[in-house]
C-alpha positions as MATLAB code, in Angstrom:
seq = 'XXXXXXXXXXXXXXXXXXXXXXXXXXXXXXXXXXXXXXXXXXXXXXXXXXXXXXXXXXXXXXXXXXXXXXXXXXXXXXXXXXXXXXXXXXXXXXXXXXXXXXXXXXXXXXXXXXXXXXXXXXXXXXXXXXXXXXXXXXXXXXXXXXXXXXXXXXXXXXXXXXXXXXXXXXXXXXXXXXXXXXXXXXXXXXXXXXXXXXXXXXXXXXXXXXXXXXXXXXXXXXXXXXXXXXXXXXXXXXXXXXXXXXXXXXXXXXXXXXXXXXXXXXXXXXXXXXXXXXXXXXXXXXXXXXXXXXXXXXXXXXXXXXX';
ca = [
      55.938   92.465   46.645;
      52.488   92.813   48.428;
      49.581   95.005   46.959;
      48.933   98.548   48.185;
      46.363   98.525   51.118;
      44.007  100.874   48.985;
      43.679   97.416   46.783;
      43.333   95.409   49.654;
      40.335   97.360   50.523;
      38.619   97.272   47.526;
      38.856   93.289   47.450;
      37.886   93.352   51.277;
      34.553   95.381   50.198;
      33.604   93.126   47.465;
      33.674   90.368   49.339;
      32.004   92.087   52.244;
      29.069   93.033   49.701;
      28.498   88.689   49.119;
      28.647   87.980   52.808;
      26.186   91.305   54.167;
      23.266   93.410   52.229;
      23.251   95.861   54.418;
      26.907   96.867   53.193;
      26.556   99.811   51.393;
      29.585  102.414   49.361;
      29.302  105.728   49.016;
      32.574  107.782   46.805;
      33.219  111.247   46.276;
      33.994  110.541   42.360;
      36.925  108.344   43.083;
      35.936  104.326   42.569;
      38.725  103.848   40.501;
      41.729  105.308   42.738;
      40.146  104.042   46.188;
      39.076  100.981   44.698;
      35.452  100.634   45.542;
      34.729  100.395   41.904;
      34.907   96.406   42.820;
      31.731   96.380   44.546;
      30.443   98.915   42.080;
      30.756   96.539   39.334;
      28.884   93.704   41.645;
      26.470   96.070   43.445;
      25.257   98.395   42.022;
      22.135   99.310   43.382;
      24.358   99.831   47.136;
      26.507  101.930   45.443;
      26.466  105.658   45.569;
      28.811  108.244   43.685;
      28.009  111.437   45.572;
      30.341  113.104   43.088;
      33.311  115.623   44.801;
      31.190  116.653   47.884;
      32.999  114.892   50.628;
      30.845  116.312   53.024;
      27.806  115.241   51.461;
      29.484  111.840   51.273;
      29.728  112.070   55.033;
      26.013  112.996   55.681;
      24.690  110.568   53.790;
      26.845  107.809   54.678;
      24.989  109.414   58.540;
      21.532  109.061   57.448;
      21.897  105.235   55.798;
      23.469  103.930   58.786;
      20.491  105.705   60.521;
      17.914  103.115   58.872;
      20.031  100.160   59.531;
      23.022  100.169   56.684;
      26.042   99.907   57.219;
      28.024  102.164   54.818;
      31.550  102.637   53.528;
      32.565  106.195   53.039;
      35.567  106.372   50.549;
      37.796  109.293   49.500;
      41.055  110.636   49.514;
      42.081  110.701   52.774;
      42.888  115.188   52.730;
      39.760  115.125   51.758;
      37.687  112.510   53.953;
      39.405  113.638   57.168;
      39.860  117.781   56.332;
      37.198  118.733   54.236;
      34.717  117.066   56.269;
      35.451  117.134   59.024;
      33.053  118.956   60.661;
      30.202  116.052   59.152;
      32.617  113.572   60.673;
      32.200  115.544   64.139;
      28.749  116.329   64.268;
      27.086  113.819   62.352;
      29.011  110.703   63.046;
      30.928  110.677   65.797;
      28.286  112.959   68.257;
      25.713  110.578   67.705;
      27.597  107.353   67.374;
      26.552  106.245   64.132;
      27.812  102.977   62.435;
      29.747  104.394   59.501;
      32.881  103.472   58.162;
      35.111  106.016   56.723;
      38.122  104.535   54.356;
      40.639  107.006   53.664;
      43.146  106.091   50.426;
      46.234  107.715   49.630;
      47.245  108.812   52.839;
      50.777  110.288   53.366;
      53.442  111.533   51.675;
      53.757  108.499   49.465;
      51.259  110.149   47.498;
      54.053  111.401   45.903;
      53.642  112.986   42.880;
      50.159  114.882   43.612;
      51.936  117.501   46.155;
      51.696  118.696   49.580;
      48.294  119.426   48.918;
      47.240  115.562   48.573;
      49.541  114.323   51.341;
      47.246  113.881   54.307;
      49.996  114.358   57.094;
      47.653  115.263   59.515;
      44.337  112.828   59.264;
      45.453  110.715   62.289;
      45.380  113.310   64.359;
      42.332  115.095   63.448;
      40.430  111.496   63.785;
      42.214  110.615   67.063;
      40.943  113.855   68.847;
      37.100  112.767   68.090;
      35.213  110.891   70.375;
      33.834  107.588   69.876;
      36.006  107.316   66.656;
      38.453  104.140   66.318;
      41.455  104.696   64.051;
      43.248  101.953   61.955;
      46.139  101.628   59.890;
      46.661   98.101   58.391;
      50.814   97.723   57.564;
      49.808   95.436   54.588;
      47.323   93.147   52.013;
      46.679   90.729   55.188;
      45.983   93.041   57.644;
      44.333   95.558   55.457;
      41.580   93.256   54.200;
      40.980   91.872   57.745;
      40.675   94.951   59.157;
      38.252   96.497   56.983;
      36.100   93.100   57.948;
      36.428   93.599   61.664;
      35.486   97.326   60.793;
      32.064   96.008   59.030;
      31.753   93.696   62.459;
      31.994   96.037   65.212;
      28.986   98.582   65.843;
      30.567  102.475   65.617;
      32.453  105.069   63.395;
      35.935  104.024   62.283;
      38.644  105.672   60.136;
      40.512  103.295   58.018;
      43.671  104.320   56.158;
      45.068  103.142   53.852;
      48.159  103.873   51.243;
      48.647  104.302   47.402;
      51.765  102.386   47.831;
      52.387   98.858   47.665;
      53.884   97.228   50.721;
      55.531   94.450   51.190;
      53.620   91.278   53.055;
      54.346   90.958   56.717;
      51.959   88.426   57.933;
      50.769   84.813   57.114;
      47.942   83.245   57.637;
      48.052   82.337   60.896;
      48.018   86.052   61.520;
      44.900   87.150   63.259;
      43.746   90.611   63.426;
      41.859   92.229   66.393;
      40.994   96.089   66.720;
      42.772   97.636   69.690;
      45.727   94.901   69.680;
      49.562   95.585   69.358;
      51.579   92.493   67.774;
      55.466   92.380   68.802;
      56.985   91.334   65.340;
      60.884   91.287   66.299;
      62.117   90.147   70.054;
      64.535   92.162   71.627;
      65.291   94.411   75.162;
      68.067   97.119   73.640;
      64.993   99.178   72.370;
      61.699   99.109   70.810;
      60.750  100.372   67.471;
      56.999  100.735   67.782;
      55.644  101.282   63.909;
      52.109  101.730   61.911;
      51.533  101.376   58.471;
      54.109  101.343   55.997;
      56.580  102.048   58.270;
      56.478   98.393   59.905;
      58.055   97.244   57.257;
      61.441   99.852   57.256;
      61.094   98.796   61.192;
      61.549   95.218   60.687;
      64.629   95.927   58.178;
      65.879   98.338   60.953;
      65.838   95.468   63.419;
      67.647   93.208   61.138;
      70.302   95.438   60.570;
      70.721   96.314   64.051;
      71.178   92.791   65.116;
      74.049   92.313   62.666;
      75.990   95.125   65.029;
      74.900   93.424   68.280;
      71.894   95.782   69.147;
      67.948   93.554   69.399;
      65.192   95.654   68.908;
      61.648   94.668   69.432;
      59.398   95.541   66.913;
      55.681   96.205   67.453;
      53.152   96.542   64.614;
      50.384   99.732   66.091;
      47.612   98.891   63.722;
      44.913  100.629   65.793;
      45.806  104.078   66.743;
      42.865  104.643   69.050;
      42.261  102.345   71.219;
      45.703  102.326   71.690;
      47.020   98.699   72.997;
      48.874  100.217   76.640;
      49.413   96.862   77.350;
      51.914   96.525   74.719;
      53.422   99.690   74.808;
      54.031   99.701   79.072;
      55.493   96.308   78.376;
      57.999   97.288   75.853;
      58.434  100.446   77.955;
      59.445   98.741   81.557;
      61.563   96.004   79.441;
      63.354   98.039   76.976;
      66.306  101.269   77.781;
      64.351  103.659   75.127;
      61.348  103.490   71.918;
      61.345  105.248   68.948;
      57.884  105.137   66.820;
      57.794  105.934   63.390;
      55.095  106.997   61.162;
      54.224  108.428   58.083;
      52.635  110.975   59.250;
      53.180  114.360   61.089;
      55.043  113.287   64.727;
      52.551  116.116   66.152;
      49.118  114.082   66.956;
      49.768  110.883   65.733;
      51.185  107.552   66.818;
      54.460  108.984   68.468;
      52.397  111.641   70.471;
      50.272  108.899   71.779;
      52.721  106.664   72.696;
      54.651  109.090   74.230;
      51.353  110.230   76.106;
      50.969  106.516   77.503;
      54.936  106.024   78.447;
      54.949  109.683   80.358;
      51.875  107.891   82.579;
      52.121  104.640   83.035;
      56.290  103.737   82.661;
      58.420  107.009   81.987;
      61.201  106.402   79.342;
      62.972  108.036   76.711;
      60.774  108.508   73.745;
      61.902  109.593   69.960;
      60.036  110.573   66.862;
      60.490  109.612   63.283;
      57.402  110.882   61.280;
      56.977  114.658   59.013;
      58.476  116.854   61.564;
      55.890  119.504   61.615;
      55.515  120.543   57.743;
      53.513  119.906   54.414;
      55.115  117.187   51.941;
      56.040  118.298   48.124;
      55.848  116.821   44.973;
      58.863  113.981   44.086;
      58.542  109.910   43.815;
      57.255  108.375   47.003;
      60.921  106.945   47.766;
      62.301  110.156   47.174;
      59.603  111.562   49.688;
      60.561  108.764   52.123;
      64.519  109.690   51.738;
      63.948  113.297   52.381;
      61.586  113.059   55.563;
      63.847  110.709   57.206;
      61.320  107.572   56.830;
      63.600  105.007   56.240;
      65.520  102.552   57.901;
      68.882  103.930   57.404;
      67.333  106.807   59.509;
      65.593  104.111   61.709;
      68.699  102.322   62.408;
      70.645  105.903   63.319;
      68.409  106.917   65.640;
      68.284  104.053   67.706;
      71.917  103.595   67.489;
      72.262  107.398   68.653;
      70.170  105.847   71.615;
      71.325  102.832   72.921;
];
């Protein structure tokens, strides 16, 4: 078993803090749960606890990348992407500045804390902002290589990342780059396009399906926006059908902008597995996954009632 990406963060950070001085955190009275307490144990003096005022977090995350830092914004992700999200509009994304936003415990597999902790609806609500990249590393790998090409590149990005522990999908030879699809699983039947969590339920899907005679490609969407078209038309024009799965709401997120791609560039049948259109509850995270339908059982029955 792999770590949680919210982990994989916090060791990301730490070691960003070693490599860059200009790195700076900021948390809304959460170090321990989103991890950045890491860096606040090493640094310190970068290391600011605005307390539970996310958008105060967000403003002043603004103003030090104004003078040349380059901050990490971290908080739940309800409350990074909801309850700020006017700060994220107006003061981050309108002007371009160079902040990163990391967003823990995103989704239903919250669990426990309720419907109203499970961000269902960030991706959308950061998608629809201009000048904002989206990402949504599927494990420990890709997380902590992510939040380094995050650091790298000049511009506000939304990073999510899970409570969860996930399994590990990728090796070392893996290399990450924002705005880049990687096909996991060969196969023409159909392709499963996942983010997240969800990749790995996708790649059990495909293994399942190949046992009845049925190879679907599976293709890892770690950056929601820019969305990698090349990868999706591809697996459109050779495949008879996709179905994307997320764990979040199918309204806004990775489905809708697949779909939005497909309906342009290579028309094909298009299906849906994410929170169809409603808040979580409270219940264990695989009890959560069982009743939305976010599993591979569900995976594997959709593309069967498909192909």
């Amino acid at each position: 078993m792999g770590k949680a990406t919210r982990e994989s963060y916090g060791i990301a950070l730490a070691q960003l803090g070693k490599e860059n001085e200009n790195i700076v955190v900021l948390d809304a009275d959460l170090s321990k749960s989103t991890k950045t307490a890491d860096f606040k144990k090493d640094f310190s003096d970068r290391f600011f606890n605005v307390g539970i005022a996310e958008q105060n977090l967000m403003g002043m995350a603004a103003g030090l990348s104004n003078v040349g830092y380059v901050p990490f914004a971290s908080t739940f992700a309800v409350f990074a992407a909801g309850r700020a999200f006017e700060i994220i509009r107006n003061s981050i994304c309108y002007p371009k500045m160079n902040v990163k936003i990391a967003a823990t415990h995103a989704g239903i597999t919250v669990g426990e804390d309720g419907g109203s902790h499970q961000s269902v609806e960030d991706i959308a609500l950061m998608c629809s902002l201009p000048n904002m990249t989206v990402i949504v590393p599927a494990d420990d790998r890709e997380a902590r290589a992510a939040v380094k090409a995050a650091a790298e590149m000049n511009g506000p990005v939304y990073l999510r990342f899970g409570r969860c522990a996930t399994e590990d999908i990728f090796d070392d030879s893996y290399t990450f780059q924002i705005g880049k699809g990687t096909e996991i699983c060969e196969g023409n039947d159909v392709a499963i396009i996942a983010t997240g969590m969800m990749v790995q339920k996708a790649i059990e899907a495909s293994k399942e399906l190949k046992a009845e005679g049925i190879n679907a490609r599976v293709i890892n969407i770690s950056t929601i926006k820019p969305l990698d078209e090349e990868i999706i038309v591809k697996a459109a024009k050779e495949t008879k059908a996709i179905v994307t799965v997320e764990e979040h709401s199918i309204i806004g997120g990775l489905g809708d902008r697949v779909s939005a791609v497909v309906c342009d560039k290579a028309p094909t049948t298009v299906k849906k597995i994410g929170i169809n259109d409603t808040f979580g509850e409270s219940g264990t995270p695989n009890e959560l996954l069982e009743k939305y339908g976010l599993t591979t059982k569900n995976i594997v029955e959709t593309v069967k009632g498909l192909v």
